[in-house]
C-alpha positions as CSV (number, residue, x, y, z in Angstrom):
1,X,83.3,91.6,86.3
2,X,84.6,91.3,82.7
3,X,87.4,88.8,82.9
4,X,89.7,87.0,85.9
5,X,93.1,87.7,85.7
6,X,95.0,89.5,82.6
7,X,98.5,89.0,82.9
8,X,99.1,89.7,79.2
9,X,99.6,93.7,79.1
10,X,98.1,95.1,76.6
11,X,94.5,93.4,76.5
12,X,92.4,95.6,77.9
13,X,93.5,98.5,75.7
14,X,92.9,97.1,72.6
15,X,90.0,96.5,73.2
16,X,89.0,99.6,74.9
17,X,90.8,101.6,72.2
18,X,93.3,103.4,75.2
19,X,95.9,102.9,73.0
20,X,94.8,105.1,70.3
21,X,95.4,108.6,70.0
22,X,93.0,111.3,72.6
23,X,90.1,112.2,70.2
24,X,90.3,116.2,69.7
25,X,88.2,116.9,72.7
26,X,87.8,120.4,74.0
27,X,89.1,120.2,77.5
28,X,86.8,121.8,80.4
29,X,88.5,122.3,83.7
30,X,87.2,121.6,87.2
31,X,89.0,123.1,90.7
32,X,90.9,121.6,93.4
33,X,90.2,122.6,96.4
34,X,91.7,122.2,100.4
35,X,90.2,121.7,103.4
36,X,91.3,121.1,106.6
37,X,89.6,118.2,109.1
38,X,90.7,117.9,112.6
39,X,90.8,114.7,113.6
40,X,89.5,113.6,117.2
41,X,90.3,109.9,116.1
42,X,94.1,110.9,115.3
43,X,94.0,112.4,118.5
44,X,95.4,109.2,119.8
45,X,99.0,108.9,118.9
46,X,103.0,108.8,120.1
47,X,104.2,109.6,117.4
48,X,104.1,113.4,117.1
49,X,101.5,113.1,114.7
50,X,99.2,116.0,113.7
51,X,95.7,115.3,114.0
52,X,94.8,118.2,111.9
53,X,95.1,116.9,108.3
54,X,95.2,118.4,105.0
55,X,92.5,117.5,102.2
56,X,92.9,117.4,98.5
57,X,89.4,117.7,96.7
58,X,89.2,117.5,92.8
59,X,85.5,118.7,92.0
60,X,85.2,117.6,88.5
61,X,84.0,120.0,84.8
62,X,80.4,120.9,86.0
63,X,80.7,120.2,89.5
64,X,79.9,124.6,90.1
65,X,77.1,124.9,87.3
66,X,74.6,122.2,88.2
67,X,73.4,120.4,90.9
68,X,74.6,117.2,89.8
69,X,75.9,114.9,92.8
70,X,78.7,112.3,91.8
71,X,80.3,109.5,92.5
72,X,84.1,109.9,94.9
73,X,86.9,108.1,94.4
74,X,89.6,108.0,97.3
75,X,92.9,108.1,96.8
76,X,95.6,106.9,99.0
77,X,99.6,108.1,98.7
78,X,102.4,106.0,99.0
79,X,104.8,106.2,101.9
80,X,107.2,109.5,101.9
81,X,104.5,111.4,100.0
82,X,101.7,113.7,100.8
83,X,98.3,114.5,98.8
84,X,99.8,118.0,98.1
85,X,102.9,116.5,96.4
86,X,100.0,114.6,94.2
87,X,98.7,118.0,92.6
88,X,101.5,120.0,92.7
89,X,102.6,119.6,88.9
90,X,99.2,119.5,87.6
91,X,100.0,116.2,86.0
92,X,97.3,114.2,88.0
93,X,94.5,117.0,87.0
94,X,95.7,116.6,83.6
95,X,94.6,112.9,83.2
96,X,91.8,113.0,85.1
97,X,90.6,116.0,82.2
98,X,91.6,114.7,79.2
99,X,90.1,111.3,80.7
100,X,86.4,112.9,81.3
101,X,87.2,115.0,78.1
102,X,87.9,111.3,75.6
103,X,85.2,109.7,77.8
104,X,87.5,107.2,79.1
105,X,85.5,108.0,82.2
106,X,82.3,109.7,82.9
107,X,83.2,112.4,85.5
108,X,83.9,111.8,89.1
109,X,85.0,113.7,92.3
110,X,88.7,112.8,93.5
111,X,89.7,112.9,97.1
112,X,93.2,112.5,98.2
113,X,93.9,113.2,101.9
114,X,97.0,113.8,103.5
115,X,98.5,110.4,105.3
116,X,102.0,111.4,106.1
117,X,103.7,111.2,109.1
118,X,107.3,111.9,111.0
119,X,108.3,108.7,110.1
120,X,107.5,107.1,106.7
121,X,103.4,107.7,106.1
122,X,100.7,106.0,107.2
123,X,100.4,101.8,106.3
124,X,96.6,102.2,106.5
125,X,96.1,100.3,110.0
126,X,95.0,101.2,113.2
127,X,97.7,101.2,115.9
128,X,97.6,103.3,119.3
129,X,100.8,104.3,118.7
130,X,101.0,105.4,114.9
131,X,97.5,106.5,114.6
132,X,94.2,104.9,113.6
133,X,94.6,105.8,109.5
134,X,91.5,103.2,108.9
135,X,89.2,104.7,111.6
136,X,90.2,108.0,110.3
137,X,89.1,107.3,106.6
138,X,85.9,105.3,107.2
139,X,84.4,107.4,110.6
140,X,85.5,111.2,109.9
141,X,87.3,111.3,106.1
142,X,83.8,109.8,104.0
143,X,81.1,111.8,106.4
144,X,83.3,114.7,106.0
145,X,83.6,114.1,102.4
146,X,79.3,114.0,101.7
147,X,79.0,116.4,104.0
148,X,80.5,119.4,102.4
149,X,80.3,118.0,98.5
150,X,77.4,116.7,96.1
151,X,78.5,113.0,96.9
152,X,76.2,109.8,95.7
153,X,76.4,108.6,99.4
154,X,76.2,104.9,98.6
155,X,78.8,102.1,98.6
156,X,78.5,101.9,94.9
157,X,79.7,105.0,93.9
158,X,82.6,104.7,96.6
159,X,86.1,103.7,95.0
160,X,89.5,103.3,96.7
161,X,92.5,103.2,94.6
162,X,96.2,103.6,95.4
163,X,99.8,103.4,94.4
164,X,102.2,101.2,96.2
165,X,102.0,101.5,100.3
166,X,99.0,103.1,99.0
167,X,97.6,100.5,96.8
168,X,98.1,98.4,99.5
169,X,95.7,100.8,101.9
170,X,93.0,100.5,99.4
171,X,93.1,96.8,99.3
172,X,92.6,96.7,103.1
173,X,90.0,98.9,103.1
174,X,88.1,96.5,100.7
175,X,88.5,93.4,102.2
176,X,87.1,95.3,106.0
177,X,84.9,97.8,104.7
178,X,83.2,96.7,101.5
179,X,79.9,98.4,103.6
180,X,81.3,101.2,102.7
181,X,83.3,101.1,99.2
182,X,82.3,98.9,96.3
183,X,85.4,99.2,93.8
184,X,89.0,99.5,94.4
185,X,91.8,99.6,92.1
186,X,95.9,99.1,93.2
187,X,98.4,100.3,91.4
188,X,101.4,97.9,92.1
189,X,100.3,97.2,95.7
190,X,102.9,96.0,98.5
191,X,102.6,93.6,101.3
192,X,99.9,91.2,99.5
193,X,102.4,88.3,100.8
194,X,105.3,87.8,101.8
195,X,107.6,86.8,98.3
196,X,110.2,84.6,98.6
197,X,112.6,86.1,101.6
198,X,112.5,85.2,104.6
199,X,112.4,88.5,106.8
200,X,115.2,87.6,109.0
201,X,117.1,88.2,105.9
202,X,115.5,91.4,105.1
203,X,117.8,94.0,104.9
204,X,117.2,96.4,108.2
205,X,119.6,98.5,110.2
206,X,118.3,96.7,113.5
207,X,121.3,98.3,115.5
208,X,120.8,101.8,114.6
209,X,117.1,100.9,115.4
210,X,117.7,100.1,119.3
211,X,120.0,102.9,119.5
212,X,118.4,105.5,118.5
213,X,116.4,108.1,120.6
214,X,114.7,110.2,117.9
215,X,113.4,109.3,114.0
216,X,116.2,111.5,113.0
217,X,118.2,108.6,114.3
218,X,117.0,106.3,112.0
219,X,118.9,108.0,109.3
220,X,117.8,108.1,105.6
221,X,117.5,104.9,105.2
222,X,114.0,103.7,103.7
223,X,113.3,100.7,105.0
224,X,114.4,100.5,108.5
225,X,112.6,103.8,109.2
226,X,109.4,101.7,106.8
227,X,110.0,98.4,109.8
228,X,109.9,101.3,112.8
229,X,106.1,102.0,111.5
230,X,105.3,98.5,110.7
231,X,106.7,96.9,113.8
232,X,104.5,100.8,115.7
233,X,101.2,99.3,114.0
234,X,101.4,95.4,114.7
235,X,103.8,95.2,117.9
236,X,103.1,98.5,119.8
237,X,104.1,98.6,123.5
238,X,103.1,101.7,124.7
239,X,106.0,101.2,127.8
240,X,109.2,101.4,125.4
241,X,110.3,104.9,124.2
242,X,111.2,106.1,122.1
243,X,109.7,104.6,119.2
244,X,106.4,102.6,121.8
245,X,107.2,99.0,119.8
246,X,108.7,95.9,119.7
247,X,110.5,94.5,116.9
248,X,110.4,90.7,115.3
249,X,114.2,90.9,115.7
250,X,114.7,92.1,119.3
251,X,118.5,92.2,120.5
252,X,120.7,89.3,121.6
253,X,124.1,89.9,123.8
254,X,123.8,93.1,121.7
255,X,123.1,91.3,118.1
256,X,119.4,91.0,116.1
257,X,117.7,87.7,117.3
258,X,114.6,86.5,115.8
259,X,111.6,86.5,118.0
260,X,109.3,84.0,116.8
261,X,106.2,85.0,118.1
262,X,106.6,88.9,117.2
263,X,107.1,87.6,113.8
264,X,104.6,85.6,113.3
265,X,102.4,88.7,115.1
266,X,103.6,91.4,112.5
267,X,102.6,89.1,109.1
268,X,99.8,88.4,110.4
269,X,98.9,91.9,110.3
270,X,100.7,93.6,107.5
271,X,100.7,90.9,105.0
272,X,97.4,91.0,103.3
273,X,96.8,87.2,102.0
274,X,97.0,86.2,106.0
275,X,93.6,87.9,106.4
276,X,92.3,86.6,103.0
277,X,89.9,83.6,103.9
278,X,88.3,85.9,106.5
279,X,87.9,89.0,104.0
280,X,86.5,86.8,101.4
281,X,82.9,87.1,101.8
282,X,83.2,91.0,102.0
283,X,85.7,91.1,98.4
284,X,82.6,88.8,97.2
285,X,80.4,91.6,97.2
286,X,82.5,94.0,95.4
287,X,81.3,95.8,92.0
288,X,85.1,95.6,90.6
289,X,88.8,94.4,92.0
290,X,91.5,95.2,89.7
291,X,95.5,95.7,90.5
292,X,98.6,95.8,88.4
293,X,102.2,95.4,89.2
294,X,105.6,96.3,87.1
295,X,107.4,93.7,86.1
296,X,110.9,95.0,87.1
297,X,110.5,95.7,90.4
298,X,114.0,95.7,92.1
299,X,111.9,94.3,95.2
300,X,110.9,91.1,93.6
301,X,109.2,90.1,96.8
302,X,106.2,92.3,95.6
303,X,105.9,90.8,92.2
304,X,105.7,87.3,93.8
305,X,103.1,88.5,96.0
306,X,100.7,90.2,93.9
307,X,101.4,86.8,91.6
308,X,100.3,85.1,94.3
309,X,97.9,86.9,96.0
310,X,96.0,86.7,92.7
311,X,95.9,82.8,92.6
312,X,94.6,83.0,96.3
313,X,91.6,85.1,94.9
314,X,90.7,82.9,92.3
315,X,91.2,80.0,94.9
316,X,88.5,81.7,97.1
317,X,86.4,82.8,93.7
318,X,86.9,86.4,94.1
319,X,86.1,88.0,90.8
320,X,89.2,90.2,89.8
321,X,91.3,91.3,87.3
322,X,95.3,91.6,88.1
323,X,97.5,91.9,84.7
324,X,101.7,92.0,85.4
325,X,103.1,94.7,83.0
326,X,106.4,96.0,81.1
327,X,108.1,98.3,83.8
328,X,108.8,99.2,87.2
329,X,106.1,100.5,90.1
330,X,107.1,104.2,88.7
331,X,107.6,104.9,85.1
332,X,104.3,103.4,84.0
333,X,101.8,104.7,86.2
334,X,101.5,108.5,85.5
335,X,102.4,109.1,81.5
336,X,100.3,110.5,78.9
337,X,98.9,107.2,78.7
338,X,99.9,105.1,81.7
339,X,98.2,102.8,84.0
340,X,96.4,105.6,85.8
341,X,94.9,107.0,82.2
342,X,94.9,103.4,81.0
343,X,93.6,101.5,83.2
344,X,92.2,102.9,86.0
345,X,90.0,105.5,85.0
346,X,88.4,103.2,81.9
347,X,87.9,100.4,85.5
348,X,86.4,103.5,87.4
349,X,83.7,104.1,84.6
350,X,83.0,100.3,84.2
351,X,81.9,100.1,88.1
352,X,80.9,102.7,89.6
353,X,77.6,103.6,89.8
354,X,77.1,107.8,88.3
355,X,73.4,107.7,88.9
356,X,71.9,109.0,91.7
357,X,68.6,108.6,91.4
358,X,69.8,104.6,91.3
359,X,72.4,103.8,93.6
């Protein structure tokens, strides 16, 4: 790993040169594919869910001419977002191009698979209730995935990345499965801690929660329908329709009361530095951890998190590198040369391993 932690934004690219203008590159094109995977593992759901999900497959410049076989990186999509909302302005292809074009990265394969659902997305856990997202990925989406493509099938030329709820997803899928993936980048992660609020302060709806019968009860609002799938991943109770959950504030002579215990239960889960110390030895063995966050977050919870949740890596001597930057979690990320151009792909072509003869 190059450095720690960078928190002063702009470090990396001046010295990488990312800030300078594209060199005048011809650009070669690849083709995005779709494929469809039923899931047997998504099977088991009550939810609604469709087990039948939608794949997004970038097959880089090259990929049709040669037999080359290449390293993957997996993407995962925030909440209220889909992989085929990721590709449908042709932005995404466009940096990944120009990227392989400048050599900002040597060419990869891009996966991004579809983790919607009828309530917010997936949170990338395993519940009986909202579906088993990181069964899916590791058991059926990766043997799927170097199955029907010229992968390098080998941790080391396996990378997660992911904005947001998604950012978050790759994390987890570090810190539990670093047999399978050996770099991970997240781009402004949530849930890394718990920030300065205490959640029975969090703004929620909790009434409109117990009375309503369907999701389309919830209403529009994001974050109560977000606590519905968080309290259907760590508190699921198969007996109590409609949503099969309990809550960390059940009702009281008809007002929200704080139940300890279901609270303590849902951090424990969804809050990523509660499962650090045990993850440790696995994020020890990673090729690369990077992740960013916007300064200017109207959630300041998740920069105080990913604040701290750095200082807990070095703590443990987790070899990372976490830089705070000028902006918010969305007008940063996806410019002509944004955090994904920036920053990720120049990460990507540090760490992964492109040869296959020497995984």
């Amino acid at each position: 790993m190059i450095t720690r932690s960078l928190f002063i934004s702009g470090v990396l690219l001046c010295l990488s040169g990312a800030y300078a203008p594209a060199r005048s590159q011809a650009i070669q094109h690849g083709t995005v594919i779709t494929e469809h995977l039923p899931s047997a593992i998504l099977q088991e759901n009550r939810t609604g869910l469709d087990p039948n999900r939608t794949i997004k497959i970038y097959l880089p410049p090259g990929y049709k001419d040669t037999g080359k076989s290449y390293p993957v990186l997996y993407y995962f999509h925030s909440i209220f977002w889909n992989a085929e909302k990721m590709f449908e302005d042709g932005n995404l292809v466009k940096l990944l191009e120009r990227g392989f074009a400048n050599g900002i990265s040597r060419a990869f394969i891009f996966v991004a698979a579809d983790y919607s659902t009828p309530t917010t997305g997936s949170i990338y856990e395993n519940s009986p209730i909202s579906g088993r997202w990181l069964d899916f990925t590791t058991q059926e989406l990766v043997p799927f995935i170097d199955s029907h493509f010229r992968t390098i099938p080998h941790r080391n030329s396996r990378a997660l990345a992911g904005d947001f709820m998604g950012g978050r997803g790759a994390l987890k899928l570090a810190m539990t499965h670093a047999d399978l993936f050996s770099v991970v980048y997240a781009l402004h992660p949530v849930a890394t801690g718990t920030g300065q609020l205490p959640w029975p302060y969090v703004q929620i709806d909790w009434k409109r929660i117990y009375q309503a019968k369907t999701y389309a009860d919830l209403g529009s609002d994001h974050r109560t329908r977000l606590f519905v799938t968080i309290s259907q991943a760590f508190l699921p109770n198969p007996s109590r329709p409609p949503f099969y959950c309990d809550y960390f504030m059940e009702p009281e002579n008809g007002e929200p009361g704080l139940n300890v215990e279901n609270t303590k239960k849902t951090k424990a889960g969804f809050l990523l530095d509660e499962t650090l110390y045990e993850s440790a030895a696995n994020l020890r063995t990673m090729r690369g951890i990077a992740f960013d966050w916007g300064r200017f977050d109207a959630t300041t919870a998740h920069v105080y998190s990913n604040q701290a949740f750095s200082r807990k890596l070095e703590d443990l001597g987790i070899e990372h590198e976490a830089e705070e930057y000028r902006g918010n979690p969305w007008d940063r990320t996806w410019t002509e040369y944004g955090r994904f151009y920036a920053r990720l792909l120049p990460f990507m072509n540090r760490h992964l391993v492109f040869n296959a003869t020497n995984p």
